[in-house]
C-alpha positions as CSV (number, residue, x, y, z in Angstrom):
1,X,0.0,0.0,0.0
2,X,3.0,2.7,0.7
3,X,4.7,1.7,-2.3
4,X,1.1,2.8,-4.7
5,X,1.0,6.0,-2.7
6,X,4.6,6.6,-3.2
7,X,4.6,5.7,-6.6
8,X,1.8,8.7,-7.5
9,X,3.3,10.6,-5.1
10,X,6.6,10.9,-7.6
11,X,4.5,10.3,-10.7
12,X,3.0,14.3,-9.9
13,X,6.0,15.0,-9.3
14,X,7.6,13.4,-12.1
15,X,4.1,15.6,-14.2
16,X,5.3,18.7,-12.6
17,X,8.3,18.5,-13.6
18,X,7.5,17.7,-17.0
19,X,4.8,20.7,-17.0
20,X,7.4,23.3,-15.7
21,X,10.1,22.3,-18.2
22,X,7.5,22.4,-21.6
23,X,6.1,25.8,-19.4
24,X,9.7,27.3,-19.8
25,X,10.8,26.4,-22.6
26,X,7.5,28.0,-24.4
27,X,8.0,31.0,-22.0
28,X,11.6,31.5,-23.3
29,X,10.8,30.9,-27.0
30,X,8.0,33.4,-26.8
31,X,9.7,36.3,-24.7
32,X,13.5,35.7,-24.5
33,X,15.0,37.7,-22.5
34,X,16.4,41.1,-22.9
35,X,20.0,41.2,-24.0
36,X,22.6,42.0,-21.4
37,X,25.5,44.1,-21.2
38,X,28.1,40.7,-21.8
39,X,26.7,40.6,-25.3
40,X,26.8,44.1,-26.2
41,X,30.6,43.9,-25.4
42,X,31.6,40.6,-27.0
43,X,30.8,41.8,-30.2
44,X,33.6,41.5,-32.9
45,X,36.5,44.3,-32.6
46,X,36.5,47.1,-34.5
47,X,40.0,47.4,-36.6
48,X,42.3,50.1,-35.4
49,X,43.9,51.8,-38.0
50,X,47.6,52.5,-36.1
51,X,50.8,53.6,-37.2
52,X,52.8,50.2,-36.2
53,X,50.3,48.0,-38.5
54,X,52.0,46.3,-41.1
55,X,55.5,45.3,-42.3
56,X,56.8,49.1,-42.5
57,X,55.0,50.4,-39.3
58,X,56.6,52.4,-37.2
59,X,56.6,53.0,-33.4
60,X,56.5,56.6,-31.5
61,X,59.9,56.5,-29.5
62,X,58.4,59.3,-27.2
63,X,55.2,57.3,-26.6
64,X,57.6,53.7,-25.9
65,X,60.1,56.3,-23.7
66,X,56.6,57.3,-21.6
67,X,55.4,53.7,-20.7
68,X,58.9,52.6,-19.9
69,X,59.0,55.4,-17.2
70,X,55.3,54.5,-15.8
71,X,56.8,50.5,-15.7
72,X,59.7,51.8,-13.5
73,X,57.4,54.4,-11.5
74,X,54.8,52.4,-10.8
75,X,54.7,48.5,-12.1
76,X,58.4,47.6,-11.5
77,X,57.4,47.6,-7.6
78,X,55.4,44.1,-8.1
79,X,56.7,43.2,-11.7
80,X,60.2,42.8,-13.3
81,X,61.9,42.7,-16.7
82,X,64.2,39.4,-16.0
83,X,63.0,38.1,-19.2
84,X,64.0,41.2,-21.5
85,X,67.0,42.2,-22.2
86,X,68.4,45.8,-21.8
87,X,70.2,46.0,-25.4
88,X,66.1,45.9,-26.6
89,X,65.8,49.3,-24.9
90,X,67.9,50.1,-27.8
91,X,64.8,49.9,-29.6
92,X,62.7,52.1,-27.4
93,X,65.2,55.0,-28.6
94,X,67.4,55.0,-26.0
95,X,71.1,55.9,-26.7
96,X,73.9,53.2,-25.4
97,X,75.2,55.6,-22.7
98,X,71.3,55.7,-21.3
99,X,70.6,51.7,-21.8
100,X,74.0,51.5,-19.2
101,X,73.0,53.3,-17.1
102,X,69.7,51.9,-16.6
103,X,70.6,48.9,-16.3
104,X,72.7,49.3,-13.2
């Protein structure tokens, strides 16, 4: 006898379940939901037209010069540089005499 009553008891559940899934699927199919701000922003990227694209870009010394100082103001505190070496600050536009000098 418990085992019939148990056995409706999860057969209306088992209904229910099946009800609220076909309810929400309908429901979402019929009004999805608004879009959020994720999907806004995961659009494709907009090209950037800059000066460095392609194979005879170039780079604005001045600008490189400018984050090199914020990186020893401000990042070199938490973050180093062991992994570059200090003959490529050549390329930021630094003279020889300068790339000594910071790298003592």
């Amino acid at each position: 006898m418990i085992r019939i009553g148990a056995f409706f008891v999860g057969l209306f559940f088992s209904g229910w379940l099946l009800i609220s899934a076909v309810m929400g699927t309908y429901s979402y199919i019929t009004d999805p939901p608004p879009e959020t701000a994720e999907h806004k922003f995961h659009q494709e990227a907009r090209h950037l037209a800059l000066s460095s694209d392609g194979p005879l870009g170039k780079f604005d010394h001045a600008q490189l010069q400018r984050g090199y100082q914020v990186y020893k103001e401000v990042c070199s505190a938490c973050h180093s540089l062991k992994l570059v070496a200090f003959r490529d600050l050549a390329n930021l536009g630094y003279e020889e005499a300068q790339v000594k000098s910071l790298a003592k």
